[in-house]
C-alpha positions, -999 to +999 in steps of 0.1 A: -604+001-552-619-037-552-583-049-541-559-041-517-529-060-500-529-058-463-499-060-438-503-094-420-481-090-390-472-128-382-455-127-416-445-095-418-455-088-454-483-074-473-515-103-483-536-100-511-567-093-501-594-092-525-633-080-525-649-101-556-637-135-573-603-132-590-617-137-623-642-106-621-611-086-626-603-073-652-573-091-674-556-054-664-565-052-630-555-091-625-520-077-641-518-050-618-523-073-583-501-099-598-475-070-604-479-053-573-479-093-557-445-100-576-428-072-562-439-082-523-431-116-532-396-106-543-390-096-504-399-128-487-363-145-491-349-113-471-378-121-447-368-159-445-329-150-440-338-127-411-356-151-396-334-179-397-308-158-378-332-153-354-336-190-347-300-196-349-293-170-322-326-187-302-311-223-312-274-210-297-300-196-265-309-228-259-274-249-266-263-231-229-297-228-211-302-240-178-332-230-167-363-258-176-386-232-184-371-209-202-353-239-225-394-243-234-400-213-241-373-211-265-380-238-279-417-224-289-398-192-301-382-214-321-409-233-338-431-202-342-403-189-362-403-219-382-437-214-388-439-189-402-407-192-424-431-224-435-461-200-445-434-176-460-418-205-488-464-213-493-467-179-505-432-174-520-443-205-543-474-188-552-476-168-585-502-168-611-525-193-586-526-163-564-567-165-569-566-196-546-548-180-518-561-146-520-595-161-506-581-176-476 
């Protein structure tokens, strides 16, 4: 197979991951990744929502937190999350251009 989708675990989805230039493939095999894409990217909305309930339960964390250092760390659990909700709406937005993420 000269394509494959591999699980990137900051984002916790599948990426496209390809071996040659998107338009070496064939018009059907470009079909099939963009099928196979548009099914993973039908996911990343659940992804988002579960994530921003884990902020908001980080965010209520840190509305009662005392402790200096543990109010930072929080905080970088918090913008970590929003991160990567950040790089989740980048490839949610990403259809038929997929060729121009898949390489990087």
């Amino acid at each position: 197979m000269s394509y494959l989708f591999k699980l990137d675990k900051r984002l916790g989805i599948p990426l496209p991951s390809l071996i040659k230039e998107w338009n070496k493939y064939s018009k059907e095999t470009q079909a099939v990744i963009l099928l196979e894409w548009e099914q993973i990217r039908g996911k990343i909305p659940d992804r988002i929502h579960l994530l921003e309930k884990e902020i908001n339960i980080k965010q209520a964390q840190l509305e009662v937190e005392e402790d200096f250092k543990h109010s930072c760390l929080l905080n970088f659990e918090i913008a970590e999350l929003a991160s990567i909700i950040n790089d989740l709406w980048i490839w949610f937005r990403t259809r038929q251009d997929v060729s121009s993420k898949i390489h990087q």
